[in-house]
N, C-alpha and C positions, 0 to 999 in steps of 0.2 A: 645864574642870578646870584648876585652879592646878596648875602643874609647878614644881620646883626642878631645878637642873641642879648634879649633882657635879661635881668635876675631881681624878682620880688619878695625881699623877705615877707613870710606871713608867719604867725605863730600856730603854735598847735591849738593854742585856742580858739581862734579863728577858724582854725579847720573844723575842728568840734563842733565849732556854733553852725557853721553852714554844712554840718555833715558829710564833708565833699574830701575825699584825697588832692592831690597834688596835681595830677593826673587833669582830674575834673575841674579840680578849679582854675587850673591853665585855661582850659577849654572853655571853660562860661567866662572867662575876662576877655578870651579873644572875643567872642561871640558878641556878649556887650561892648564892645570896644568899638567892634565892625558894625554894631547897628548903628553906636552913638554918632562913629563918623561919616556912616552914610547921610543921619538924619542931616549933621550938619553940615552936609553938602562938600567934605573933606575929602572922601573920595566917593568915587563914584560906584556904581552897583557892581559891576565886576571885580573892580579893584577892594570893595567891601567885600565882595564874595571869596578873593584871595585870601584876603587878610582871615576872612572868621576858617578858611580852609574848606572850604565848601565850594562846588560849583555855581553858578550864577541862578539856577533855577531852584535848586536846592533852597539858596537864600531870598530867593524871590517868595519862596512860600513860607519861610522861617517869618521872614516879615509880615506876611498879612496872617498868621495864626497870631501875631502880636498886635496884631490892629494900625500897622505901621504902612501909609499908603506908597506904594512902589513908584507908580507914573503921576507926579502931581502936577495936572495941569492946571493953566488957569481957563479963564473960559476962552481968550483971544487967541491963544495957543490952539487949544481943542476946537476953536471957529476956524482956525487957516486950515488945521490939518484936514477937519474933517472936509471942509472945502477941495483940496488936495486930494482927495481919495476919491470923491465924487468927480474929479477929472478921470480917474483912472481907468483904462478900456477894460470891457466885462467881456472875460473868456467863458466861451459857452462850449 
């Protein structure tokens, strides 16, 4: 996989204010980063879940401790599917 590498200056003051090293604050921009571009539909949940470094269920649960909905259907969506499922032969 081809990587490109950022570089964010931040001041120490900055660092001070959100009590956070270098280290950590990497880590909370990825995080926020990956939620912001899931929410906005930029990328998708696993490809979010690359980006924050995290596996896909890892960040499936990062999201709903933020109140942030994972599957959002609408109700014509969740009408066909549910439809769809109730075709489906019941193993006994």
């Amino acid at each position: 996989m081809n990587t490109e590498t950022i570089t964010l200056e931040v001041s120490q003051d900055i660092l001070a204010a959100l009590k956070m090293g270098v280290q950590d604050l990497t880590q909370n921009i990825r995080l926020l980063a990956a939620i912001a571009f899931y929410q906005e539909k930029k990328l998708s949940l696993g490809k979010a879940a690359e980006f924050a470094g995290m596996n896909r269920l890892a960040f499936m649960d990062l999201l709903s401790t933020k109140g942030i909905i994972v599957f959002d259907y609408d109700e014509s969506t969740l009408t066909t599917d549910l439809a769809g499922i109730a075709q489906l032969p019941l193993h006994e």
